[in-house]
C-alpha positions in Angstrom: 162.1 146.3 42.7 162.9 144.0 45.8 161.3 145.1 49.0 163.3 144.6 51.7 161.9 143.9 55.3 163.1 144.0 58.6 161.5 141.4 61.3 162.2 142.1 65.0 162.8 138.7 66.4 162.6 138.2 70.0 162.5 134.9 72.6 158.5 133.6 73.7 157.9 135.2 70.0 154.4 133.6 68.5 155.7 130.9 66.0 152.7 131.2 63.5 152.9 135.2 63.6 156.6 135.3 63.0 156.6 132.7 60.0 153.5 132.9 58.5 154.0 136.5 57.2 157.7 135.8 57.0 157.1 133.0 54.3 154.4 134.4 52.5 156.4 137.9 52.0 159.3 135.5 51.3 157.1 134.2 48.3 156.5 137.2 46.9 159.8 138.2 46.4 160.2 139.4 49.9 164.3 140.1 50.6 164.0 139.3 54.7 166.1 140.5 57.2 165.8 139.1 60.5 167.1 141.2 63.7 167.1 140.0 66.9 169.2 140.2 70.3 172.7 138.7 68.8 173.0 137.9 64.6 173.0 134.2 65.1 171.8 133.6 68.2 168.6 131.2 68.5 165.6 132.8 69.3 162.8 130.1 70.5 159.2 130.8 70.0 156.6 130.0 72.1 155.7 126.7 70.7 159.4 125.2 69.9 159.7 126.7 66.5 163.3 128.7 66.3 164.7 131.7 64.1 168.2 133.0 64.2 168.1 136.1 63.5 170.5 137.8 60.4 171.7 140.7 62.3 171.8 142.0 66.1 169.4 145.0 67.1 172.4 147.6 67.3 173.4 146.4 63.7 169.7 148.1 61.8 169.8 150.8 59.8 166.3 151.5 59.2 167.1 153.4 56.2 168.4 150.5 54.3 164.4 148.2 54.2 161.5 149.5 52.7 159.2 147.3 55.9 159.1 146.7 59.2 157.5 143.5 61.1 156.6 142.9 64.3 154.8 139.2 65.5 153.6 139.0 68.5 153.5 136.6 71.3 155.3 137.6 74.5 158.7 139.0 72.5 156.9 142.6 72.1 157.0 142.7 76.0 160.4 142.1 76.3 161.4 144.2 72.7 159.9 147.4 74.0 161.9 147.3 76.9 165.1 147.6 74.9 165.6 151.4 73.8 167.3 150.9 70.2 164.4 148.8 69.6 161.8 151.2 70.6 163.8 153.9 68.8 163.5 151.1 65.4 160.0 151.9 65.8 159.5 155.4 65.2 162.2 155.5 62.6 160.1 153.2 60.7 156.8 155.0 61.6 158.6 158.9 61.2 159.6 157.9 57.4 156.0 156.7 56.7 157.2 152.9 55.8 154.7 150.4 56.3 154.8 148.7 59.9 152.8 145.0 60.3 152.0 144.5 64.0 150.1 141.3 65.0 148.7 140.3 68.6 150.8 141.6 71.4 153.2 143.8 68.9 151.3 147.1 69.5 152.2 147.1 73.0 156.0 148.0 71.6 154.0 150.8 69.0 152.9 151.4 72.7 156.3 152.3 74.1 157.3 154.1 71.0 154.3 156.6 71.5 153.3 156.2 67.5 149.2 155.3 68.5 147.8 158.1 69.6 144.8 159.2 67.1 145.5 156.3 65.2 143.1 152.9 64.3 144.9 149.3 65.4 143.7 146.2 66.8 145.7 143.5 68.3 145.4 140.8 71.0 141.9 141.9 73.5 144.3 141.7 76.5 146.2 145.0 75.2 142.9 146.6 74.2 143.2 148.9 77.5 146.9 149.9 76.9 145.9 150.3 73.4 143.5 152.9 73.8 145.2 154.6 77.0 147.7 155.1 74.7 145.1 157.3 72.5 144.5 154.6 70.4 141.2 153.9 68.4 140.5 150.4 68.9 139.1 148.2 66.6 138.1 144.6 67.0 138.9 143.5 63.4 140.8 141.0 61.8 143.2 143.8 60.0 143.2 147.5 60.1 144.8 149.9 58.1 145.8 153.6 59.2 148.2 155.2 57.0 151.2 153.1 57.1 150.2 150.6 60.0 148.7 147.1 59.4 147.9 145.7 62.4 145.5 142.0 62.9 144.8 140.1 65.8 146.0 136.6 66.8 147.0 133.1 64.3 143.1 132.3 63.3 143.7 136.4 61.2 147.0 135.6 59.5 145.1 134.3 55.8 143.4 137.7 55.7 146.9 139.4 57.2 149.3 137.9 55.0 146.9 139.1 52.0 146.8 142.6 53.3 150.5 142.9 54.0 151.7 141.2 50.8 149.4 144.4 48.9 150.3 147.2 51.8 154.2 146.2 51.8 154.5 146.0 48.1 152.5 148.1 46.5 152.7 150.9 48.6 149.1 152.2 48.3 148.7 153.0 51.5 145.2 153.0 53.0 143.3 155.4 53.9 143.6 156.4 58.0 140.7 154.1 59.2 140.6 151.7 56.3 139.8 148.4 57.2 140.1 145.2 55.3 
């Protein structure tokens, strides 16, 4: 079976935590989908790498990937101020699909209100809108609870990439609290 995964996609996106874990799901097998403001449109990251994404935000249908992504970098600031995106959030997280959220990309699991109770970690600068949210934060390079895989920053993504390669396609989702 082909997992399919969705990748939010936005401008000022961190260049290593968009393709690292795009590539190495790729690798696996991986069918990627890549959504962003316009289908098409250049997105530039951070550091000069680009991605143009397959399809606009309007255009997802959450019911049709088995994954979501989120990199971080500055896009998650800018995504969770954009409601269908937000909305893309919860569906995933509602229908228990595994969600990958790196750095700065739980301060858009922030806006969809999916946190509260639950174990992440992420970039230190969002630790306090982390846990305001209700939030259990852990300062680990990937945590597991239930369907969300969260790491945080670049120096992370060999253990990441690992984790979400077994969490995305086997499907034997960890424990709540279950840390790599």
């Amino acid at each position: 079976m082909t997992v399919r995964v969705l990748f939010l996609c936005e401008n000022e996106f961190e260049d290593l935590e968009l393709w690292y874990p795009l590539l190495r799901l790729a690798e696996e097998g991986a069918k990627i989908t890549v959504a962003g403001p316009q289908a098409h449109a250049v997105v530039k990251g951070k550091h000069g790498l680009t991605c143009r994404p397959d399809i606009g935000f309007d255009e997802v249908h959450s019911s049709e990937y088995d994954a979501l992504f989120v990199p971080g970098g500055h896009a998650p600031s800018k995504l969770r101020r954009l409601p269908r995106v937000v909305e893309i959030v919860r569906e995933f997280d509602t229908a228990g699909k595994p969600l990958g959220l790196i750095c700065h990309a739980a301060e858009l699991a922030v806006a969809a209100q999916i946190l509260a109770g639950r174990e992440v970690t992420g970039h230190d600068s969002i630790r306090e809108e982390v846990t305001r949210a209700g939030a259990i934060w852990r300062d680990e390079a990937v945590v597991h609870d239930a369907n969300l895989i969260s790491s945080r920053t670049p120096a992370d993504l060999p253990r990441f990439g690992k984790q979400l390669v077994q969490h995305f396609f086997h499907r034997h989702p960890a424990a709540s609290g279950s840390r790599d």
